[in-house]
N, C-alpha and C positions, 0 to 999 in steps of 0.2 A: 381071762382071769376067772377063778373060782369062784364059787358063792362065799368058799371060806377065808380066803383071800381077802374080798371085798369086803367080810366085818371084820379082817384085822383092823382093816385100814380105817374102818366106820370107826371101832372102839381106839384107835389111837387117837382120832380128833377130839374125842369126848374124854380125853386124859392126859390133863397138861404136863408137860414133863417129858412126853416119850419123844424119840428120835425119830426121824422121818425118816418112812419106808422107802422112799425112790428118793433120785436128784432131779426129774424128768422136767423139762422145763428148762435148764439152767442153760442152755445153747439153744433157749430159743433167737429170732432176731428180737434184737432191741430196738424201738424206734428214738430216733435223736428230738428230744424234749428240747434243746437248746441252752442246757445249760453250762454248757462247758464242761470238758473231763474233768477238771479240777474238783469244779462243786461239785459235780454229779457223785464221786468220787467220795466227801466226805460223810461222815455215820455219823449216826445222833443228832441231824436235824432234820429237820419235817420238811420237803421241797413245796407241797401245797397248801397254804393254814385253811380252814372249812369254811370260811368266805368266801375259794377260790384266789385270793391272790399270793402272788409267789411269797414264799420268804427270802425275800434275794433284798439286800442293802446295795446300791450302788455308791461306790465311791471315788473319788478322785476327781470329781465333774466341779467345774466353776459355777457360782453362785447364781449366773443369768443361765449355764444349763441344767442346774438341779431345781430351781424355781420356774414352776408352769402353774402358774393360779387358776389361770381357765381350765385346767384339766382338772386339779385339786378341786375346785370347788364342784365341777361338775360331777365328781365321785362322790360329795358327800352325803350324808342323811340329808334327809329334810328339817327334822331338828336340829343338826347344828349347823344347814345352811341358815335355816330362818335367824338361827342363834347368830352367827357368824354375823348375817348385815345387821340385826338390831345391836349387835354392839361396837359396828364400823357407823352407823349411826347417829349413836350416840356419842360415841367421841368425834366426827367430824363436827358435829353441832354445839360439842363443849369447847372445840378448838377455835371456834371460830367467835362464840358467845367474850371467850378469854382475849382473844383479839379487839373487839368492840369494850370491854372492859378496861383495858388496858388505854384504850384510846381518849380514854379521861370523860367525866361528867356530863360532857357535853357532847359525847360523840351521837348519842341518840336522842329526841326529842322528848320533852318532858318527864324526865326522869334525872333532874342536876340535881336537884333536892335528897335522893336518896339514900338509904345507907349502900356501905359497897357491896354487900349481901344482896339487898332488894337489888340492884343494878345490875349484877352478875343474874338474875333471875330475870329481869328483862331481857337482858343481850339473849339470854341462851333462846327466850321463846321467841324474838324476834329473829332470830338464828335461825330455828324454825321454818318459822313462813317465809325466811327469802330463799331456803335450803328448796324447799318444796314452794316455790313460785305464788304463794299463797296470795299476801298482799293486803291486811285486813288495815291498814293505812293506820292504825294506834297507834306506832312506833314508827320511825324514820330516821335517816341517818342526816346529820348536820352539819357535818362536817365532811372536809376532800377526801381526808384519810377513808373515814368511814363508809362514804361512797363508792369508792376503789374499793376497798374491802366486800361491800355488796357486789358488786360487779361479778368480781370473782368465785362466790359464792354462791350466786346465781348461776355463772356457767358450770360451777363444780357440780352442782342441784342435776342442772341438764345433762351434762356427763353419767354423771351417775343412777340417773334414770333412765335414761338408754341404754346403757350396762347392765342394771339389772332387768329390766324387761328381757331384754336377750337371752340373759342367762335362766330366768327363770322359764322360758320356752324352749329352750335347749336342753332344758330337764326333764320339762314336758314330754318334747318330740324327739329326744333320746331313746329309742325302743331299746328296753334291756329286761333281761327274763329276770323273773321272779317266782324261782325253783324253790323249795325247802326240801333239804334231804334231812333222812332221818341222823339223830346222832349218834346213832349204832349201825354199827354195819353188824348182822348177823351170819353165826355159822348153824345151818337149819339144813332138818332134812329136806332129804329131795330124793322124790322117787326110792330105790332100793341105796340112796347113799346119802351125799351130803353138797351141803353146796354153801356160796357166800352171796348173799342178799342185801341190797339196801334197798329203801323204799325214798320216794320222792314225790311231791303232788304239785303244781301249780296255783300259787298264790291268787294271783291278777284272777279278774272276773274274764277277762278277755282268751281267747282260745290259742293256743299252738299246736301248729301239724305237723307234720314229716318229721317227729325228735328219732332224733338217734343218739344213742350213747355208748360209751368208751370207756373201759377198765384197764388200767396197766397194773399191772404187779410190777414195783423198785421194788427188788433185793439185791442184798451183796452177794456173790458168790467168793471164794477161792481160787486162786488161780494157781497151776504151777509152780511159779515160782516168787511165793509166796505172799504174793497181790492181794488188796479186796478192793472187787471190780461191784461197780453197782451197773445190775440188770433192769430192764426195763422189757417188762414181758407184756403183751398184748393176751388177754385173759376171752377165750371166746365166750361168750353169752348165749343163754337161752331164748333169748329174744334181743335183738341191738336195735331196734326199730319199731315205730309205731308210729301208724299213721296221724291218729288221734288221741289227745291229751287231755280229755274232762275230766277224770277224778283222780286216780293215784296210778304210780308205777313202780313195780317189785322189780328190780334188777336182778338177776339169776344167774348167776357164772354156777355151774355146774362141777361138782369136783371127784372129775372122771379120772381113771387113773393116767390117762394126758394130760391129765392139767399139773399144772406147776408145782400147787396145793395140794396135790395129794400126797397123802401121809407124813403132812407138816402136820405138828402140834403148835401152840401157842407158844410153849417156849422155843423150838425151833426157828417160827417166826421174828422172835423177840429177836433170837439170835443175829438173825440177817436182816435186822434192823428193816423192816416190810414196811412197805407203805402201800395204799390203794388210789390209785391218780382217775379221780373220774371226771369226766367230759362229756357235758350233754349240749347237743346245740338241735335247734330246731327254727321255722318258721311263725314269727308274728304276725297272727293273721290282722291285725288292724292294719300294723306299720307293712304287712309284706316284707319285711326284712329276718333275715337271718340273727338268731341272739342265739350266745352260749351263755351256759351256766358253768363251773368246775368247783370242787371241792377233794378230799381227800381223809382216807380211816388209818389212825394206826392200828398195831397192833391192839392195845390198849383201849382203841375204841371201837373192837369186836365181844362178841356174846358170843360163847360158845353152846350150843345147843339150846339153841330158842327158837321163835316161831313167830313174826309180826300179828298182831291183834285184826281185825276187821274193821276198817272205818269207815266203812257202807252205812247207813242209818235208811231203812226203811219203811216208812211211816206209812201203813194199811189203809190212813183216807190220802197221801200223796200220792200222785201219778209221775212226783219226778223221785229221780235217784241222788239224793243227798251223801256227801262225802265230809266226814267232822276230819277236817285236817288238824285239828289241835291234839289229836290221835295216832297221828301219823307216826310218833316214835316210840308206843305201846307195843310189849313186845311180850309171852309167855314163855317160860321153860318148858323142854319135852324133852 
């Protein structure tokens, strides 16, 4: 190709609008993602949301196979895990305070005398300490009912703090990456052309080794007779690989005139509804296990012609190399 050639192609990416110069790409192989031709097939929805998990609704599943709590809970934040038992907590303690209530005057020790406010205030604290095996002997039950009711209560306590211990060590010793990518994917130069970039840095203090990552280009093409087939092109990279993970990573798909992306514009893009499917997985050196990360850019959440910032910080009396990740998605125009 020509030098002249090569800044048609340079100044088409930098002007949204124009029609791509090549098809090249569109018969590359696809690799099977697994979603079915159907959905693969449909335009206008996003296959990856940028947390990494599908956009896929499953339906048609009975109540005991679309309910896994152990899995749900083990997916959530830590806020609204903590959230979650402080308010399974608190209603098991009100439901049972309610039952001792209900159980008249006399169900618990020296408290016949009271209003039924104050008495609903006992049961709940003494709910409490037999919930959580406590035992501070103020309060007692007096009754058969009331006693049964303890019994119960007591082994629901026990249950339930075996439960959760487990789960919260399963969250623990769960090893799962903790990537942040940038939320721009950019289109920046490279070398004598152009290329697509995103950046990514490691959260955790703890290290990962052998990452590798993975860019698919989903577009639709045209077909013959007159289809729109969604592509899944494997995009090669300037680098797919690195051994070591301390500070940040610039992803680099290169956009040579073999690549897919050459002489697409942004609206071209739009056009065949693009997506970017990326997949990083690597080594946790604590756990020694294998974690992936995935996420995905649309169109929409590309920059054309920018340049990611520097998040290196340097400090003239440090001896170590500091990385401000809260920088990570600082980006210039050029």
């Amino acid at each position: 190709m020509t030098m002249q050639t090569q800044e048609i192609r340079t100044a088409d990416f930098l002007r949204p609008g124009t029609r791509a110069v090549t098809e090249a790409g569109d018969d590359a192989a696809s690799p099977d993602l697994g979603l079915g031709r159907g959905l693969a097939e449909r335009g206008g929805r996003r296959l990856l949301n940028r947390d990494g998990t599908f956009n896929v609704r499953r339906l048609g599943l009975a109540f005991g196979e679309r309910f896994a709590p152990y899995h749900e809970v083990l997916e959530l934040s830590w806020p609204r895990f903590l959230g979650l038992v402080s308010g399974l907590y608190l209603a098991v303690n009100l439901f049972f305070a309610a039952i001792y209530w209900l159980l008249g005057p006399g169900a618990l020790s020296g408290f016949a005398n009271d209003t039924s406010i104050q008495r609903f205030g006992h049961a709940f604290f003494f709910s409490v300490q037999t919930f959580a095996t406590i035992g501070y002997g103020q309060i007692g039950p007096t009754t058969l009912a009331a006693n049964v009711v303890t019994v119960i209560e007591a082994f629901t306590g026990l249950l339930a703090v075996a439960l959760l211990t487990g789960l919260i060590f399963a969250r623990f010793a769960r090893p799962v990456a903790a990537i942040r990518f940038s939320r721009q994917a950019l289109i920046a130069p490279y070398e004598r052309g152009l290329s697509l970039q995103f950046r990514m840095a490691n959260r955790r203090a703890s290290e990962m080794i052998d990452l590798e990552a993975r860019v698919l280009f989903a577009h639709f093409v045209d077909t013959p007779d007159g289809r729109r087939l969604r592509r899944f092109t494997p995009l090669p990279l300037e680098r797919d690989r690195v051994t070591f993970f301390p500070t940040s990573w610039t992803v680099v798909h290169p956009i040579t005139p073999e690549s897919p992306l050459a002489g697409r514009s942004a609206a071209d893009l739009a056009a065949m509804d693009a997506e970017f499917l990326v997949l990083v997985s690597g080594v946790d050196e604590v756990f020694a296990t294998q974690v992936h990360a995935r996420t995905s850019y649309r169109v929409d959440e590309l920059i054309w012609g920018a340049r990611f910032d520097e998040i290196s910080v340097n400090a003239p009396d440090d001896p170590r190399l500091s990385v401000d990740i809260s920088h990570i998605d600082d980006y210039k125009k050029v």
